[in-house]
C-alpha positions in Angstrom: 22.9 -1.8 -36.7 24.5 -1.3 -33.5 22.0 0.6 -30.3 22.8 4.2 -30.0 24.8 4.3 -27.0 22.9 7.2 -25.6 19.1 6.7 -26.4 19.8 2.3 -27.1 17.8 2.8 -30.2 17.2 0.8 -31.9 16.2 -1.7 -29.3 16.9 -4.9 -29.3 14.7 -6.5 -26.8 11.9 -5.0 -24.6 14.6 -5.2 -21.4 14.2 -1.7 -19.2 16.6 0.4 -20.2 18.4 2.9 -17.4 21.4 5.5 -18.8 22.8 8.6 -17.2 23.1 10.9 -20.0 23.3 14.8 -20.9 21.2 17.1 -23.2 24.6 18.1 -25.2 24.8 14.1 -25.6 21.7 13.7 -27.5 22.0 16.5 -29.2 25.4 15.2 -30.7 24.2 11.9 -31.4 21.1 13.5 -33.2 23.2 15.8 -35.4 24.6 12.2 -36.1 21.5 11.2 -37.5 19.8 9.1 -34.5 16.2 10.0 -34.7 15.0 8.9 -31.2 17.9 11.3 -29.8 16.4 14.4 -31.9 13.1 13.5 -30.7 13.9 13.2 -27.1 16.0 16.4 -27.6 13.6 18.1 -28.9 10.9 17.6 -26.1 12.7 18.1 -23.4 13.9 22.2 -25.8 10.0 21.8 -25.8 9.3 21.7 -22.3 12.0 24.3 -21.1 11.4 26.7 -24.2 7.5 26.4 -23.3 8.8 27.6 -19.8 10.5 30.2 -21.1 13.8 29.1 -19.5 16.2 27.7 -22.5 18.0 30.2 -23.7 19.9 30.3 -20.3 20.4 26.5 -20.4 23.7 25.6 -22.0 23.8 22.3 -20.8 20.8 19.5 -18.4 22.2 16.5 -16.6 19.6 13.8 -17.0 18.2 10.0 -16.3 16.5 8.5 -18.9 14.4 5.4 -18.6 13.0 3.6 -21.3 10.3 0.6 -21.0 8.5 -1.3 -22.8 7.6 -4.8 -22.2 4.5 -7.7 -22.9 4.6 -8.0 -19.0 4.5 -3.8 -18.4 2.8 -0.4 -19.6 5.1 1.3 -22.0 7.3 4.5 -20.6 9.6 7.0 -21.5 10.6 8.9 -18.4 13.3 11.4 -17.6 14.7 12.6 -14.5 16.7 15.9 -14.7 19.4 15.9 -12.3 21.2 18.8 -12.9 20.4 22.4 -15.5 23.9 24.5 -16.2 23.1 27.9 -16.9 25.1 30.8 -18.7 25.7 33.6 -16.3 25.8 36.9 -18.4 28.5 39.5 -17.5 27.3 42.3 -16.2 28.6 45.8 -15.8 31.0 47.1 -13.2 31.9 43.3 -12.3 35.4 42.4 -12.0 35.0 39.5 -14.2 35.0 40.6 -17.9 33.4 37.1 -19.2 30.3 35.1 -18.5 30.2 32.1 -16.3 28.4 28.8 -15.8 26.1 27.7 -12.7 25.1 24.2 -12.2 22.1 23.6 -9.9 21.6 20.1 -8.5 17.7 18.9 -8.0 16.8 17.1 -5.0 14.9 15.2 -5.5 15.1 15.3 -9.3 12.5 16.5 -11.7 10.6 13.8 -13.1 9.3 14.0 -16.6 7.2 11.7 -18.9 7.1 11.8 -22.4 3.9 10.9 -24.7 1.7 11.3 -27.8 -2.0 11.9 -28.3 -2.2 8.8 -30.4 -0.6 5.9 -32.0 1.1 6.3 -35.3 3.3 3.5 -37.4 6.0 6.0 -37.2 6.4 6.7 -33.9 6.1 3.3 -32.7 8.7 2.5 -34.9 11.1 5.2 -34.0 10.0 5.2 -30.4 8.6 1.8 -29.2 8.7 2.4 -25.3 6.5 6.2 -26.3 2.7 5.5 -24.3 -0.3 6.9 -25.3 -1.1 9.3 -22.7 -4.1 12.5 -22.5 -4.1 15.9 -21.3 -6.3 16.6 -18.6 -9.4 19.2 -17.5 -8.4 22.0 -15.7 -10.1 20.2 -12.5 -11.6 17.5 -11.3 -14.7 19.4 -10.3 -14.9 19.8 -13.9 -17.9 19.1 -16.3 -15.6 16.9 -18.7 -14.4 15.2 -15.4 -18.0 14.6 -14.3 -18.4 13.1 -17.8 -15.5 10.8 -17.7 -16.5 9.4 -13.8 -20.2 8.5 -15.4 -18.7 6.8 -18.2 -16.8 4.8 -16.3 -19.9 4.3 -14.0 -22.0 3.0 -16.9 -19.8 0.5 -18.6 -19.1 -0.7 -15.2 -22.9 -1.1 -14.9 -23.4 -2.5 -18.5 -20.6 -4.8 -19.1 -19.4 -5.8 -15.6 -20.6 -8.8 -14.1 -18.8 -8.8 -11.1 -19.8 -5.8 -10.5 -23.4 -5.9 -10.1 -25.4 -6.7 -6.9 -27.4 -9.6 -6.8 -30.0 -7.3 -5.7 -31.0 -3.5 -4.9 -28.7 -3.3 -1.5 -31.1 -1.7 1.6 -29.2 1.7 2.9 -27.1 1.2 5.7 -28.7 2.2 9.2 -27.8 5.9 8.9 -27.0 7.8 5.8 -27.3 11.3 5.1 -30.3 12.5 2.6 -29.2 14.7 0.2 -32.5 15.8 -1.0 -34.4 16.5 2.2 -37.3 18.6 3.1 -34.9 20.9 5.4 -33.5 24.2 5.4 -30.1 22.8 4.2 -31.5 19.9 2.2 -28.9 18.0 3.9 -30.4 16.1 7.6 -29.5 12.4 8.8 -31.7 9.6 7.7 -32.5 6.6 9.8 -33.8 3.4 7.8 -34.8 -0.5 8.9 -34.2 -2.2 5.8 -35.5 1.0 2.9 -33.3 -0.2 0.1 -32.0 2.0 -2.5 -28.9 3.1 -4.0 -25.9 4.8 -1.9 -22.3 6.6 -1.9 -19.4 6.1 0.7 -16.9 9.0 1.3 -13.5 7.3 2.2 -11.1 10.4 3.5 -8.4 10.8 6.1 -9.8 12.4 9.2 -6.6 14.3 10.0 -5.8 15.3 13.1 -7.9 19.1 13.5 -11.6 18.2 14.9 -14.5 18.8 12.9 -18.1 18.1 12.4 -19.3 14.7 13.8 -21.6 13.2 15.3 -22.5 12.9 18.7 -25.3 12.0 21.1 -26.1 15.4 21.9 -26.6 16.2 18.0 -28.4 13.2 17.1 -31.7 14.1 17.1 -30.4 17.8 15.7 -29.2 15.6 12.9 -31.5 13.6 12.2 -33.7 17.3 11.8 -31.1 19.4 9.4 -27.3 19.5 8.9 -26.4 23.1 9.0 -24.1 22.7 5.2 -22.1 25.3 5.9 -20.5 23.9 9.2 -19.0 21.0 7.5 -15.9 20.5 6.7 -14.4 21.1 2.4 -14.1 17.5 1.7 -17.9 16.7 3.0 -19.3 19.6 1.1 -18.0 18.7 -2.0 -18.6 14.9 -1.5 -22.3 15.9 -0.8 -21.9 17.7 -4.0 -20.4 15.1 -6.3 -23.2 12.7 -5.0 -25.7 15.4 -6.5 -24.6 15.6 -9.5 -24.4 11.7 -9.7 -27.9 11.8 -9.3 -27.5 9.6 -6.0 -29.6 10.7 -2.8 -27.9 9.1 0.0 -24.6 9.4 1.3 -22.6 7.3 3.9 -19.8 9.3 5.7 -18.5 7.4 8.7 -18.1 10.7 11.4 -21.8 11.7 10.8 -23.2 8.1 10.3 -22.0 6.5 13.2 -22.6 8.1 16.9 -18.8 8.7 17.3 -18.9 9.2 21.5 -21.4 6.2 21.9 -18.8 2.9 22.3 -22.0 0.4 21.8 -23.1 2.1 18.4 -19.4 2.5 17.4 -18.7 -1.1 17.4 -22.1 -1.9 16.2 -21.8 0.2 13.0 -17.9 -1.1 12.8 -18.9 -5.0 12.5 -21.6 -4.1 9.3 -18.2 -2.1 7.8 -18.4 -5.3 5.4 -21.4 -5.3 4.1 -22.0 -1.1 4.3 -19.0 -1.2 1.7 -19.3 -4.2 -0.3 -22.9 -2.8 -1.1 -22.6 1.3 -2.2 -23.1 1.6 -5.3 -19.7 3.8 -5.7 -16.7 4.8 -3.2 -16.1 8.1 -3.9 -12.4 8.7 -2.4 -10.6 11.7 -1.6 -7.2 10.5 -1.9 -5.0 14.0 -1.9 -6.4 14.9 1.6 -4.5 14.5 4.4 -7.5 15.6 6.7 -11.2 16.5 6.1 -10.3 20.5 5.4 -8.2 19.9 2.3 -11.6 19.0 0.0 -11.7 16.4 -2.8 -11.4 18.4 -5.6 -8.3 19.1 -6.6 -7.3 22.0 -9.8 -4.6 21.0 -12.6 -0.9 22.7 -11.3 0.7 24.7 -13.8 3.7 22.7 -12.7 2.2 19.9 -15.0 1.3 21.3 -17.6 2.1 19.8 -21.1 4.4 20.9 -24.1 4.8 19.9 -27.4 7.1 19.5 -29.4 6.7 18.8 -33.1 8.3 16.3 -35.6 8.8 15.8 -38.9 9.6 12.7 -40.8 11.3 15.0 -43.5 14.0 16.0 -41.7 15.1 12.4 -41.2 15.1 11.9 -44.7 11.8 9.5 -44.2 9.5 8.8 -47.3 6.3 8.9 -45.0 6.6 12.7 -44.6 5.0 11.9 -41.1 4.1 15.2 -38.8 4.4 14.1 -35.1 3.8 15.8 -31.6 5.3 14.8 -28.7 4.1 15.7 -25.0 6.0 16.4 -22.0 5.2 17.0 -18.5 6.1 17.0 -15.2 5.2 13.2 -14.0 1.5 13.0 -12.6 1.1 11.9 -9.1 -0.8 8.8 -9.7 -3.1 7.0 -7.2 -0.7 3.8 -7.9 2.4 4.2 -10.1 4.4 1.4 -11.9 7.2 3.1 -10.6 10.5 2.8 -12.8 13.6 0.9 -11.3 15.5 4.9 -11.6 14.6 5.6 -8.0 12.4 3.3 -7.4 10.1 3.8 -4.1 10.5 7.4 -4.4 7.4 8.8 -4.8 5.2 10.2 -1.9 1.8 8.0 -1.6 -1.6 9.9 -1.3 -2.4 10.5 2.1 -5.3 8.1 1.0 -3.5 4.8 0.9 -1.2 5.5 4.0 -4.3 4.6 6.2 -5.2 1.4 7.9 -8.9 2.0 8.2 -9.2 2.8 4.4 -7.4 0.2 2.8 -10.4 -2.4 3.5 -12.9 0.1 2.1 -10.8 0.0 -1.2 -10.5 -3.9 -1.3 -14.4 -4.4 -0.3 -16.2 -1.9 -2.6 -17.7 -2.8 -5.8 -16.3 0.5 -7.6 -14.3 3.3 -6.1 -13.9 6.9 -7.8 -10.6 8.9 -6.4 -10.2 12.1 -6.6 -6.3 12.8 -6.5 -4.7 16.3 -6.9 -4.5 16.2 -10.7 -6.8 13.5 -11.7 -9.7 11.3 -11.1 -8.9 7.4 -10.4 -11.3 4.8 -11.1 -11.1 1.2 -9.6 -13.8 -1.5 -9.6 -13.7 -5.3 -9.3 -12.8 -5.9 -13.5 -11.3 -2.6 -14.2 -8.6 -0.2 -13.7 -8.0 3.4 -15.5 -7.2 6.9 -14.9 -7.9 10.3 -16.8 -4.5 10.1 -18.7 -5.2 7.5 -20.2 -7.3 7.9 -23.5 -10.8 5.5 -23.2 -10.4 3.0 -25.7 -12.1 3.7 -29.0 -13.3 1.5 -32.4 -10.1 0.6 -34.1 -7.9 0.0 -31.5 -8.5 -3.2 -30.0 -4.9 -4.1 -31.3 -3.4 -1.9 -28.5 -3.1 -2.9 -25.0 -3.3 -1.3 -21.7 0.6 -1.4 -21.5 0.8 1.1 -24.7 -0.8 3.9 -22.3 1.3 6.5 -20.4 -0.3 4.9 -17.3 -1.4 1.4 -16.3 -2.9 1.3 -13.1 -2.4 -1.9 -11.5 -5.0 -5.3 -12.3 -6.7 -6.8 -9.5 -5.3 -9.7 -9.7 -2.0 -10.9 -8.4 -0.6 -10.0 -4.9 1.1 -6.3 -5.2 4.8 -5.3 -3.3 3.8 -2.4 -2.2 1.0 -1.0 0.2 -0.5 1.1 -2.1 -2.4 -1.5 -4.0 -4.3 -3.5 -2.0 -7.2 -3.7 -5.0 -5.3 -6.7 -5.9 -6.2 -8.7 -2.6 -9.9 -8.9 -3.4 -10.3 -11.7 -6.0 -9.3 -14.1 -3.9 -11.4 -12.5 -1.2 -14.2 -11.7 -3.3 -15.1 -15.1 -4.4 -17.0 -17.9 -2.3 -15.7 -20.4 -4.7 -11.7 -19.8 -4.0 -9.8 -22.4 -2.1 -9.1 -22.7 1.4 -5.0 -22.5 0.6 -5.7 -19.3 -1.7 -8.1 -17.7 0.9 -5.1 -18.3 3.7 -2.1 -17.0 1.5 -4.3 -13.8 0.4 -5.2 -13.2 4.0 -1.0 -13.5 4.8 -0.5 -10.9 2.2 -3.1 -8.2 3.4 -1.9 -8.8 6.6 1.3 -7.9 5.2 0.7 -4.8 3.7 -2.2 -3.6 6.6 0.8 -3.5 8.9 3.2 -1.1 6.8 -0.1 1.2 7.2 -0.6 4.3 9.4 -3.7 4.1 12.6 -4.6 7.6 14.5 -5.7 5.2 17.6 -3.5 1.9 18.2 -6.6 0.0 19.6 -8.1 0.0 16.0 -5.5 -2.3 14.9 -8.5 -5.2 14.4 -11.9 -2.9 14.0 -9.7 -1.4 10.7 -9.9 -5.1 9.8 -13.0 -6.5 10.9 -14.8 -5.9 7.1 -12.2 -8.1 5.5 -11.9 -10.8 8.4 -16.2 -11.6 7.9 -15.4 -11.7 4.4 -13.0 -14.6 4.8 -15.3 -15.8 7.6 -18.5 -15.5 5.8 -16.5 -18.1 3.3 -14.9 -20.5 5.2 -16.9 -20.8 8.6 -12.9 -20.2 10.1 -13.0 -19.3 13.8 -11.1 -16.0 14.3 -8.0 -15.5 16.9 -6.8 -11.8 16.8 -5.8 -11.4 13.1 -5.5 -14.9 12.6 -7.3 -18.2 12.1 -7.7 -21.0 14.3 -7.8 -23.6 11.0 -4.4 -22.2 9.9 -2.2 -23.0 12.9 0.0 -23.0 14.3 1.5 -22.6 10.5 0.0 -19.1 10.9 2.0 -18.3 14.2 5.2 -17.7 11.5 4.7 -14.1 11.0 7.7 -12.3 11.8 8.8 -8.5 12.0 10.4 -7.0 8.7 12.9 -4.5 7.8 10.8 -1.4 6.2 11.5 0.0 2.8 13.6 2.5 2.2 12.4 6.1 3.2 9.0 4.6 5.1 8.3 6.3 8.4 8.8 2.8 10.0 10.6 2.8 12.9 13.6 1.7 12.8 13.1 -0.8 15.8 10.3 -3.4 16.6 8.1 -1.5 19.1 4.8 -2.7 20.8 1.4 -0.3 21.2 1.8 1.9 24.1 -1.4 -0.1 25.7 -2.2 -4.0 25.3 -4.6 -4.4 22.4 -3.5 -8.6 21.6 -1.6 -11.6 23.0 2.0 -11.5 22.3 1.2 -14.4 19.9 -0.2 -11.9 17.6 1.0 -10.1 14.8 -1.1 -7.1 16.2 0.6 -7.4 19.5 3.4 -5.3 17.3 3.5 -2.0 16.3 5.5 -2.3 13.1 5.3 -4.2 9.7 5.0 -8.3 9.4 5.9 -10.8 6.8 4.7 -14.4 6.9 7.0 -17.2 6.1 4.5 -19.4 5.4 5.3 -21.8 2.0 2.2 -24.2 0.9 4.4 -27.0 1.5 5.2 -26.3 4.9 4.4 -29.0 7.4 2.9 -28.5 10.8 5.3 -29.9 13.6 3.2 -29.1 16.9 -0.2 -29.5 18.0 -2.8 -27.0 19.0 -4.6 -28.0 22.3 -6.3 -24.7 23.0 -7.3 -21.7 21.5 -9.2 -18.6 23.0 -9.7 -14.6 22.3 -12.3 -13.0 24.1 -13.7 -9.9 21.7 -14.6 -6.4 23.9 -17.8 -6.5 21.6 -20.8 -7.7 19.7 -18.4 -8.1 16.9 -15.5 -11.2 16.6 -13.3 -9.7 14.2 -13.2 -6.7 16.9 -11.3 -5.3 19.6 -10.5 -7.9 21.9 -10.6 -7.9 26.0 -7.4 -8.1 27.8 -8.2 -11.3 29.8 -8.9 -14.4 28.5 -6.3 -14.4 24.9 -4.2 -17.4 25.2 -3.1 -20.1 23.0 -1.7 -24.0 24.5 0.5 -25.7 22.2 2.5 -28.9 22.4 5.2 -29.8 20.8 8.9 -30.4 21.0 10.9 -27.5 22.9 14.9 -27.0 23.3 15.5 -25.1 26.4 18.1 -22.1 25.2 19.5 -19.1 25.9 19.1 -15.6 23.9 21.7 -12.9 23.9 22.5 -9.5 22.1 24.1 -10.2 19.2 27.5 -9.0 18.8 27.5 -5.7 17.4 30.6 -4.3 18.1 29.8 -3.1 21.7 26.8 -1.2 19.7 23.3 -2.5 20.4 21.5 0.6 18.7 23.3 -0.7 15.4 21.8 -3.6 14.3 19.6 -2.0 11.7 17.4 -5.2 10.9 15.1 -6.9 13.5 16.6 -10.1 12.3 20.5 -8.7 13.6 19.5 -7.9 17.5 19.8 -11.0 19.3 21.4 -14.9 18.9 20.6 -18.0 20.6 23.7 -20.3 22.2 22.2 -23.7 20.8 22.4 -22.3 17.0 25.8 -21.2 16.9 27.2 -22.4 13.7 23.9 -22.7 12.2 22.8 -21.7 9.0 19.9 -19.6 10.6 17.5 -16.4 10.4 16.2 -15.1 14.1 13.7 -12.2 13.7 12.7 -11.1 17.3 9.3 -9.4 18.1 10.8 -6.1 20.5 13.3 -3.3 20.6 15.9 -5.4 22.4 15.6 -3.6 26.1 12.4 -5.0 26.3 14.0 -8.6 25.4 16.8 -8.7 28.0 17.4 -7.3 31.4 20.1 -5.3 30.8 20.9 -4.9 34.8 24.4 -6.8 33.4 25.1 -4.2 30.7 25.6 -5.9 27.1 26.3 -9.5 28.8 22.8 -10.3 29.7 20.9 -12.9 28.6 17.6 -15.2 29.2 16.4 -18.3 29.3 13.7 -18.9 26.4 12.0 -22.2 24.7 12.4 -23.0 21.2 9.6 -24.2 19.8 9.4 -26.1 17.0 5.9 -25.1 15.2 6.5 -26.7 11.8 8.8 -28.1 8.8 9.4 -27.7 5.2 10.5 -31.8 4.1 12.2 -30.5 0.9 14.2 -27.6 2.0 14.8 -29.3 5.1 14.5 -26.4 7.2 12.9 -25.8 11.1 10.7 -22.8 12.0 10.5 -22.3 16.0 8.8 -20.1 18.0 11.1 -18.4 20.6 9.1 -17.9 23.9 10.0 -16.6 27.5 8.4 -17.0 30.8 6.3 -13.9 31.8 7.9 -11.6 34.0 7.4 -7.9 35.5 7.3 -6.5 32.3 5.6 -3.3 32.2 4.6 -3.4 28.5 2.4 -6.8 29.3 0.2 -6.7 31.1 -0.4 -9.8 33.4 -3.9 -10.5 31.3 -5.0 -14.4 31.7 -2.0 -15.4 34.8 -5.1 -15.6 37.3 -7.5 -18.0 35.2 -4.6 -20.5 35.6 -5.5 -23.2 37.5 -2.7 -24.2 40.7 0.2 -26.1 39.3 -0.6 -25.2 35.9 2.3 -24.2 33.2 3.6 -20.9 33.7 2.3 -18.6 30.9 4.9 -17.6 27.9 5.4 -15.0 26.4 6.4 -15.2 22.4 10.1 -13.4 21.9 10.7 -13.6 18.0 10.5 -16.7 15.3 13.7 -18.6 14.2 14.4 -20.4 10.5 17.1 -23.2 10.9 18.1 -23.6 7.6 21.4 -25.9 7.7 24.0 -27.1 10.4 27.6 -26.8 11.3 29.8 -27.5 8.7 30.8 -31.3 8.3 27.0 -32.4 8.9 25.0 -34.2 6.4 22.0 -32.6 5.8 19.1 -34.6 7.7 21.6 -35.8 10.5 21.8 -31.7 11.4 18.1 -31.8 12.1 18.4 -34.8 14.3 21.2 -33.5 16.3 19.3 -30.1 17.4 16.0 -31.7 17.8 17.8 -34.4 19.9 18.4 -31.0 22.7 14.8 -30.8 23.2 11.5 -33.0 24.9 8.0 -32.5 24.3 6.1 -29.5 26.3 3.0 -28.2 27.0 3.7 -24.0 26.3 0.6 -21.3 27.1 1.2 -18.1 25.4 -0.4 -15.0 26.6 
């Protein structure tokens, strides 16, 4: 039997399935007797005729998207593009018939389909239909209070990776939530008192609000006035309650906020604080501390049914069926579908830099988005949609529910699910290459991450970084590690995705905050080209970062950052590429700028800066500078060169000159890195090692210090 070419039932394979269709289409193909089209045609009557809209509806424009694979959670999604409505004549108008409005949705509607449970029939007639719930009226909710400490208890029962090695002691500061105060709420100072705590992980937002300082300490430590906090605190103090848990950790009351020495004393134990609590609880639909955590169901989501029945497709079961539809849930992490894919807004709560170690490092983290609560810990991953699993089903798998929030294992694509670093992280036992590549890879996805202040690039960081340290003994160099170069050195700046706030340009942080050899001396997102088979090619003489505190994996001072390689460096000249007399058109950081000795090379030049602050442009679009090509390492069976491309220090206003003076007299000049370079293959007519010879042939060995 061939597929229906509207619905491609019956399927074939478990291939995603994409098709541009119409409502008047199914409905023709189900008066033709395809079942899956009457059954999508009638949820998506169900949904309009539960909105009281339908009878005006003569025809809907829509995408459908059907998956279902061993590899991915099932879906049926739609995405109306388009509703036609009938417009009915009306008295005294000129026209004596109706007419027909079409009205284009930007963005489209999204809609998911699903059914309470599993029956033989519907997976049959429907194999990509999930599994999905409808959901409490809040997440303030009794029934959601219920879910959270079920979650919380099989986690506690059956989770061994999960569980502490020991009751944890309470971090220095943490609020007491059953003190004998007028609030019941006052700051609580501990030396090693151990007992069970809560984190609250929020977006500070822009609009001030309660902190503390060192003129409220000691008022603190007395009684916190409740009602001067801000939505999101309340409501995290009262969640805690009700979790039967007396201390909670909230980073602007915890930590003395205009006191620099406590700041980055509290930031270094960010770690262990985290890795500790006995829950995260995360308030991932607030953009700042006003907007609260708990979050009411939108009418906008609410679900309609449609029913089926197996008689009127002449089936012998006689099967009654209900299908659900609903506006698509904005999930903590989506397996978005390919049909505009990358579309949907994050939560505020995994835009930030500073939270996205707090999600990797805790044991079990409860969010609270604007429809749903989240749950993530180190073995499991669910969400309130989702029905819990109960006795009798242990033949279905995750990927037959509406939703599958992402495992923890694996290394994600996109920035909103960094749970997947912390395996690797997590565990003393993984290898030194493992420990390296994850580090790459949250490097990678930290940097597509938004920071209110620019010099927090590395205290955002710093819980992660002792992690890997606490594991391998590694010496830390601003964001990287001094056992993993000069392989390391290879990051290079990336072109963002598609509708990110990236800039559009490399830029650097409007003050210094790490040498240029540094992927935090950028402002913009990195990618590491950094293959296990890659071969060192230089050598690493010296290696130095001075940190501004107590803390290593912290801010760093200006003076003293400098790396000295040696190695072998072809003297070259770089150049705006040719853009058609255009420079603001190159829309990739890999299209700015070319270098004379690799023309008519197979080659990829990614450069670190917007490109005024590469070339003195005092000559217009013909300037150009002299830079070193360094080559930093090899890959023997691709046969291709990576080089660093460095310049000499000059007046440049963005660089400060941090480290010049410790030089001693007649020492190298210090260099500045410029971008990193991939040779792939040579001019035409060149066998494929004698290329390599030929370029490296330009070049002598060098002594380089980068600043």
């Amino acid at each position: 039997m061939e597929p229906c070419d509207v619905c491609s039932h019956p399927r074939r394979n478990y291939r995603k399935t994409l098709s541009i269709t119409t409502l008047a289409a199914l409905s023709d193909r189900a008066d033709a007797g395809c079942v899956p089209c009457s059954v999508l045609k009638g949820a998506i009557r169900g949904y309009y005729e539960g909105k009281g809209h339908m009878d005006a509806i003569t025809n809907i424009d829509l995408g459908l998207d059907l998956n279902a694979s061993k590899e991915k959670d099932r879906s049926i999604g739609l995405r109306i593009l388009s509703i036609t409505k009938s417009i009915p004549w009306e008295p005294g108008s000129p026209k004596k018939r109706t007419g027909h409005r079409t009205n284009w949705l930007e963005p489209p509607l999204r809609l998911e389909l699903f059914s309470a449970k599993a029956t033989p029939w519907l997976s049959k007639t429907l194999p990509d239909l999930p599994v999905g719930n409808e959901l409490p009226v809040s997440t303030s909710s009794e029934e959601s209070l219920a879910w959270a400490v079920q979650q919380i208890q099989v986690c506690i029962d059956s989770h061994v990776a999960c569980k502490p090695s020991s009751e944890p002691c309470l971090p220095r500061r943490a609020l007491d939530l059953d003190a004998d105060c007028r609030s019941g709420v006052r700051l609580h100072e501990s030396s090693a008192q151990r007992g069970r705590y809560v984190c609250l992980s929020h977006c500070w937002g822009k609009r001030p609000f309660f902190r503390t300082l060192s003129s409220t300490l000691n008022s603190h430590l007395d009684n916190i006035d409740f009602a001067s906090l801000p939505l999101t605190f309340q409501e995290a103090i009262d969640i805690t309650r009700r979790l039967a848990i007396r201390y909670l950790w909230i980073d602007s009351l915890c930590i003395i906020q205009d006191d620099m020495d406590d700041w980055r004393a509290e930031a270094a134990k960010m770690a262990s604080i985290f890795q500790n609590c006995y829950l995260v609880v995360s308030a991932a639909k607030g953009s700042n501390a006003y907007d609260g955590l708990y979050g009411n169901f939108p009418s906008r989501c609410k679900t309609y049914t449609a029913n089926i029945s197996g008689e009127q497709f002449e089936d012998d079961s006689k099967t009654e069926e209900t299908i659900s539809i609903r506006q698509t849930l904005t999930h903590l992490t989506r397996a978005v579908s390919a049909y505009g894919e990358g579309q949907q807004t994050p939560l505020p709560v995994v835009t930030r830099g500073w939270i996205f170690q707090e999600r990797i490092l805790a044991p079990r983290v409860l969010h609270f988005g604007p429809e749903e609560l989240s749950w993530e810990c180190r073995e499991a991953t669910c969400c309130q949609c989702i029905p819990f699993p109960k006795p009798g089903w242990a033949h279905f798998s995750k990927r037959d529910f509406v939703h599958e929030p992402p495992p923890r294992t694996g290394i994600p694509n996109t920035p909103s699910q960094p749970r997947q670093h912390s395996p690797a992280l997590a565990q003393s036992a993984a290898r030194s290459a493992d420990l390296e590549k994850s580090w790459y890879r949250v490097v990678e996805d930290y940097t597509q991450l938004h920071l209110t202040h620019e010099k927090d690039i590395f205290p955002a960081l710093a819980g992660l970084a002792n992690v890997v340290q606490s594991r391998t003994n590694w010496t830390y160099l601003g964001g990287l590690w001094r056992e993993t170069l000069p392989r390391g050195l290879l990051w290079h700046t990336r072109t963002p995705t598609p509708g990110s706030s990236t800039k559009s340009w490399p830029n650097r942080p409007r003050s210094w905050r790490a040498p240029t050899w540094s992927w935090a001396s950028v402002d913009y997102p990195v990618g590491f080209n950094t293959p296990n088979s890659l071969e060192n090619a230089c050598e690493v003489l010296e290696a130095n970062c001075i940190p501004a505190g107590p803390d290593p994996t912290g801010e760093l001072a200006p003076d003293g950052a400098y790396l000295v390689l040696r190695g072998t460096a072809i003297p070259a000249v770089i150049r705006l590429a040719d853009r058609k007399g255009d420079p603001h058109k190159a829309p990739n950081a890999y299209e700015i700028a070319e270098l004379d000795i690799l023309r008519g090379y197979m080659k990829t030049f990614w450069v670190d800066d917007e490109w005024k602050f590469i070339l003195p442009l005092e000559s217009g679009l013909d300037s150009q500078r002299a830079v070193l090509c360094l080559l930093v390492a090899r890959h023997p069976v691709a046969l291709t060169l990576m080089f660093l491309v460095v310049a000499p220090v000059q007046e440049e206003p963005w660089l400060p000159q941090v480290g010049v003076g410790q030089f001693a007299a007649g020492d190298s000049v210090p260099y500045r890195r410029v971008g990193v370079v991939e040779v792939a293959g040579g001019p035409a007519g060149l066998p494929r090692n004698a290329w390599q010879s030929k370029l490296l042939d330009l070049g002598e060995e060098r002594v380089v210090r980068l600043v």
